[in-house]
Structures are given as structure tokens and as C-alpha cells.
VEXMIBA-574348 format. One record per residue: residue number from 1; residue in one letter; x, y, z of N, C-alpha, C in turn. Coordinates in Angstrom, 1 decimal. Layout:
<rs>
[r NUM; A; [X; Y; Z]; [X; Y; Z]; [X; Y; Z]]
...
</rs>
This chain:
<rs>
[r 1; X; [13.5; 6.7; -17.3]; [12.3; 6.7; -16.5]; [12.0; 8.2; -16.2]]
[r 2; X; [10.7; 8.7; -16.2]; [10.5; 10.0; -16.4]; [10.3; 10.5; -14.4]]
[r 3; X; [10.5; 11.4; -14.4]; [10.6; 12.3; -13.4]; [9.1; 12.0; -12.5]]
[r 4; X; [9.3; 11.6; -10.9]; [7.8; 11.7; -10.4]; [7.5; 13.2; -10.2]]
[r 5; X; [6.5; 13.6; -10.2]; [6.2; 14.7; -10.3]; [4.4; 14.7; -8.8]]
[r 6; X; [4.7; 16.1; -8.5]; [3.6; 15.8; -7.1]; [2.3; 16.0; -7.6]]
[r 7; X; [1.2; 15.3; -7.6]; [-0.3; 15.6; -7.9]; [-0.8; 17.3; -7.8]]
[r 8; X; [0.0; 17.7; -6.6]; [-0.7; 18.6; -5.6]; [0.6; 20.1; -6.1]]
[r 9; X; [1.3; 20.1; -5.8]; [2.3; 21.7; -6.3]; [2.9; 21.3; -7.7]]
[r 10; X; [2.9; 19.9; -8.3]; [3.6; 19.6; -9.6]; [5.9; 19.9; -9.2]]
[r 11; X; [6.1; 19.6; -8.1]; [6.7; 19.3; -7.8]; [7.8; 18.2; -8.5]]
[r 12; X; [8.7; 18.3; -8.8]; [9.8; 17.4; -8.7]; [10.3; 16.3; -7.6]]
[r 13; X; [10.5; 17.6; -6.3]; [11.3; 16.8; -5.0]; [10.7; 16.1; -4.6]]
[r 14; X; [10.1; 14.6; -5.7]; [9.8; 13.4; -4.5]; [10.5; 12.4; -3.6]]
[r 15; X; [9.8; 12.0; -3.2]; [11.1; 10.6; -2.1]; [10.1; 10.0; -2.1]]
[r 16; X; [10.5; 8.6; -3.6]; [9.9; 7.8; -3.9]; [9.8; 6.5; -2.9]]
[r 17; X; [9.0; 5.3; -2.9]; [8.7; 4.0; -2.2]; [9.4; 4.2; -0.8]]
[r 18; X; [9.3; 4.9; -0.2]; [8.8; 5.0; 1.6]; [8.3; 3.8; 1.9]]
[r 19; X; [8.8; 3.6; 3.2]; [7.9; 2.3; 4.4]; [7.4; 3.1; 4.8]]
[r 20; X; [6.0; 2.1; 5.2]; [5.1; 3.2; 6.3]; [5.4; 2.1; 7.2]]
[r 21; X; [5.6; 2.6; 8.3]; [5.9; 2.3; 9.3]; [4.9; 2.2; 10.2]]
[r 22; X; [4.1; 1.0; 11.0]; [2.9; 1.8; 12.1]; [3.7; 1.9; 13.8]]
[r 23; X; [4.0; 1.4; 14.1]; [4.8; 1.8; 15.4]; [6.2; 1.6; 15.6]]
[r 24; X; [7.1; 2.4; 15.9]; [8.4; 2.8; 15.2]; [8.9; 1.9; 16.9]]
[r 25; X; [8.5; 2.1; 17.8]; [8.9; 1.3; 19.0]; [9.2; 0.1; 19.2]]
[r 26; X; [8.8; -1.1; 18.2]; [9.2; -2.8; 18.6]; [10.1; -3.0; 17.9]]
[r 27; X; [10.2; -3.7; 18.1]; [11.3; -4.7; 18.2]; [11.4; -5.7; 17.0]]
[r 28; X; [10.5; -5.4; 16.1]; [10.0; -6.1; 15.0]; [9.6; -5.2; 13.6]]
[r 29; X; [9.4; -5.3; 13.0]; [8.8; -4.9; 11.5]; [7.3; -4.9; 11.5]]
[r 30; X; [6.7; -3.6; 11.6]; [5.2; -3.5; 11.8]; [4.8; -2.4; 10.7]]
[r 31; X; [5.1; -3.1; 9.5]; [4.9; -2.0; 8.3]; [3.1; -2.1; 7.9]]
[r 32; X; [2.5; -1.0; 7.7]; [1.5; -1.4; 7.5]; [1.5; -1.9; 5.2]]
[r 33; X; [-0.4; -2.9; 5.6]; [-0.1; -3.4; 4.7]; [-2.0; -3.2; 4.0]]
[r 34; X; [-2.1; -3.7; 2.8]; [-3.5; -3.6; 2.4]; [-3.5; -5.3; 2.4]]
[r 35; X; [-4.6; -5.5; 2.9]; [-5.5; -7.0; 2.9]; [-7.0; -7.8; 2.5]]
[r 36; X; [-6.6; -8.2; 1.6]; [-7.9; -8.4; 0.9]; [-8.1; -9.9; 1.0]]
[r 37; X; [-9.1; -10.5; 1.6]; [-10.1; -11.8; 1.9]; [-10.7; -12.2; 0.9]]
[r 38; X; [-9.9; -13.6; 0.2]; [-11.0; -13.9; -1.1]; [-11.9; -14.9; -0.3]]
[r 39; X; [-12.6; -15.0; 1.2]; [-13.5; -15.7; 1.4]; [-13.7; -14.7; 2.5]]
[r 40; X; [-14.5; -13.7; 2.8]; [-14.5; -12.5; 3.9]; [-14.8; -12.7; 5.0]]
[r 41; X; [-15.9; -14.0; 4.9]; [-17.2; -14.3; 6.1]; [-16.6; -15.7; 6.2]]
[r 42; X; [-15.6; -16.6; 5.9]; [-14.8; -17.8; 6.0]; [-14.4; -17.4; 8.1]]
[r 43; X; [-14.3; -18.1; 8.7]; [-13.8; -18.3; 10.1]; [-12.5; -18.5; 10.2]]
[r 44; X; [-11.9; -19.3; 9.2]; [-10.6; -19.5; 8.9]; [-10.3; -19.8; 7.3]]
[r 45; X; [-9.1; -19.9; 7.0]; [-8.9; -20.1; 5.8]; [-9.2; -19.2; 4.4]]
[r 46; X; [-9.3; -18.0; 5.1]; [-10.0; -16.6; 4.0]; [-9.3; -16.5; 2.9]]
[r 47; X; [-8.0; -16.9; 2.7]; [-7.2; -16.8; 1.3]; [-6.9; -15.4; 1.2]]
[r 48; X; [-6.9; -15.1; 2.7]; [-6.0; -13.6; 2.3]; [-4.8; -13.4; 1.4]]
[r 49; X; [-4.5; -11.9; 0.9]; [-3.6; -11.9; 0.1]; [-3.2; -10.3; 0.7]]
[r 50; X; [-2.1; -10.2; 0.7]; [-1.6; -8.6; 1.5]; [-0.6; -8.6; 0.8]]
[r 51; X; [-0.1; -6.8; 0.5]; [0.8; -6.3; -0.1]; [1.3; -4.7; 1.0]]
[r 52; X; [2.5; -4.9; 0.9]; [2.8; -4.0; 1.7]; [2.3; -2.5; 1.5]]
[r 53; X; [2.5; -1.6; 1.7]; [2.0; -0.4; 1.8]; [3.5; 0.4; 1.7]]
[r 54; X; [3.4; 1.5; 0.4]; [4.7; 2.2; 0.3]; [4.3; 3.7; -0.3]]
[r 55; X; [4.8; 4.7; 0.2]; [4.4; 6.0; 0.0]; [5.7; 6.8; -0.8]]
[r 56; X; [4.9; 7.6; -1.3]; [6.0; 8.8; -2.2]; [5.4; 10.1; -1.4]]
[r 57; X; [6.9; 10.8; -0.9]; [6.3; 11.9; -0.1]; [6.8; 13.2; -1.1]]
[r 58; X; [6.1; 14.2; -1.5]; [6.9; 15.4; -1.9]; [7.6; 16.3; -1.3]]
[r 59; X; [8.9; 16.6; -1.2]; [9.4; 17.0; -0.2]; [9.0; 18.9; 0.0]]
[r 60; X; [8.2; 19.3; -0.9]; [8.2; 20.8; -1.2]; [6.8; 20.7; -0.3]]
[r 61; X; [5.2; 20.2; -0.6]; [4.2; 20.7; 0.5]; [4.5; 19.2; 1.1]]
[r 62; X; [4.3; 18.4; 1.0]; [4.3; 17.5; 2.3]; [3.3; 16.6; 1.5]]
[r 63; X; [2.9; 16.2; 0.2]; [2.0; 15.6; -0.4]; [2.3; 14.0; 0.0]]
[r 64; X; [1.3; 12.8; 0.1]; [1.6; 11.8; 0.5]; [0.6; 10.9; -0.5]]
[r 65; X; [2.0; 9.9; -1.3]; [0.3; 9.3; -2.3]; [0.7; 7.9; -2.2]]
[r 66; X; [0.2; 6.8; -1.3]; [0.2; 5.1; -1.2]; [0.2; 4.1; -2.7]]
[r 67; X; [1.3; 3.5; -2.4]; [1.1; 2.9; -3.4]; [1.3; 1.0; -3.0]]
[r 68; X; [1.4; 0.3; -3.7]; [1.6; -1.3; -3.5]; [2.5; -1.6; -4.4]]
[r 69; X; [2.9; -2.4; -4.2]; [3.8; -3.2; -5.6]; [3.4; -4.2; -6.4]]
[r 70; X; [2.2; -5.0; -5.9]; [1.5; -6.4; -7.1]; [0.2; -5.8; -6.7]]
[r 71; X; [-0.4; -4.3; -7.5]; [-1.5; -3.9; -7.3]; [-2.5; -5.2; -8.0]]
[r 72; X; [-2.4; -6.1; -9.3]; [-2.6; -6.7; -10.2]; [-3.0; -8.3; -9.0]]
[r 73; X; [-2.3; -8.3; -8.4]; [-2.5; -9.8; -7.4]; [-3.8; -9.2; -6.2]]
[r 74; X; [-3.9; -8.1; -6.2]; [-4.6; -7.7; -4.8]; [-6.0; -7.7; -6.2]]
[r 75; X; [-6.0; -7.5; -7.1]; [-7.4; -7.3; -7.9]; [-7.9; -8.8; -8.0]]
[r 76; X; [-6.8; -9.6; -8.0]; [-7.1; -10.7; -8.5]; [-8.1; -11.6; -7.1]]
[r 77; X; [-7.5; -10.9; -6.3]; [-8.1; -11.6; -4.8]; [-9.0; -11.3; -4.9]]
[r 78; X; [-9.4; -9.5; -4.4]; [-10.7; -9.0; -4.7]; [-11.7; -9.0; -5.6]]
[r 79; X; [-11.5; -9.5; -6.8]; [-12.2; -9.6; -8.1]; [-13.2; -11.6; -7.7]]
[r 80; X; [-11.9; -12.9; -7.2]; [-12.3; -13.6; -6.9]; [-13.5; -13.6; -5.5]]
[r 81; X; [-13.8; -13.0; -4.2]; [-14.0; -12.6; -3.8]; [-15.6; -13.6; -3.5]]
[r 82; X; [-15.5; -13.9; -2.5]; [-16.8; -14.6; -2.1]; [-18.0; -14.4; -1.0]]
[r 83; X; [-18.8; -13.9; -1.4]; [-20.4; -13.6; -0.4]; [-19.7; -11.8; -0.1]]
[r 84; X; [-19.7; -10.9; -1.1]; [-18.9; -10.0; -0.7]; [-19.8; -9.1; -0.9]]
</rs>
């Protein structure tokens, strides 16, 4: 597997798949996440589909680039997508 490399200095030192974290204080797991509504304007029953949220940080300027892990299932939602 080839080396990540940073967008921004071309960097080596990355620290790949990071949690993002949104408040580090509960008592629970509050990772943020992307959410996509294959019915948007539905009241209930939207067929959401969410995928967590994971970052690569470069450790040289501080570069931060988000990524998902079933980018492919989040298009599938959004692609199906209704009155959108």
C-alpha cells in the first residue's frame, strides 16, 4: 500500500482514519457522521443512511482531509433521493 502523502506540504507524517469526535465530555460516543435522506421532505421514515466521519491529519502543517468508509452506499442514497 503506497504511502499517504499530505495534499497541502506533500508530507509523509500522516495519522490516517481519526474519529472525529463532537463533544469529548459524555458519557457516550458522539462521533460526528454524514447523513443523507433518500426521502428529505418525508415527516418520518426518510430512509436515512449515515456513515461515520474519519479524518487523516498531517502531522507536519496540521492538514485535515474527511473521509467515510461506504462512500458508494452514501451515493446510492443520494443518487436515489426524492423531491430533492
Amino acid at each position: 500500500m503506497a504511502a499517504l502523502k499530505c495534499p497541502r506540504c506533500d508530507s509523509e507524517n500522516i495519522m490516517p482514519n481519526l474519529t472525529v469526535v463532537d463533544r469529548v465530555e459524555t458519557m457516550h460516543d458522539d462521533y460526528l457522521a454524514i447523513e443523507i435522506d433518500r426521502k428529505p421532505d418525508a415527516l418520518v421514515f426518510k430512509g436515512s443512511h449515515r456513515e461515520l466521519l474519519r479524518a487523516n491529519v498531517c502531522g507536519e502543517c496540521g492538514n485535515v482531509d474527511f473521509t467515510v468508509d461506504n462512500p458508494k452506499e452514501l451515493w446510492e442514497t443520494y443518487s436515489q433521493r426524492e423531491n430533492s
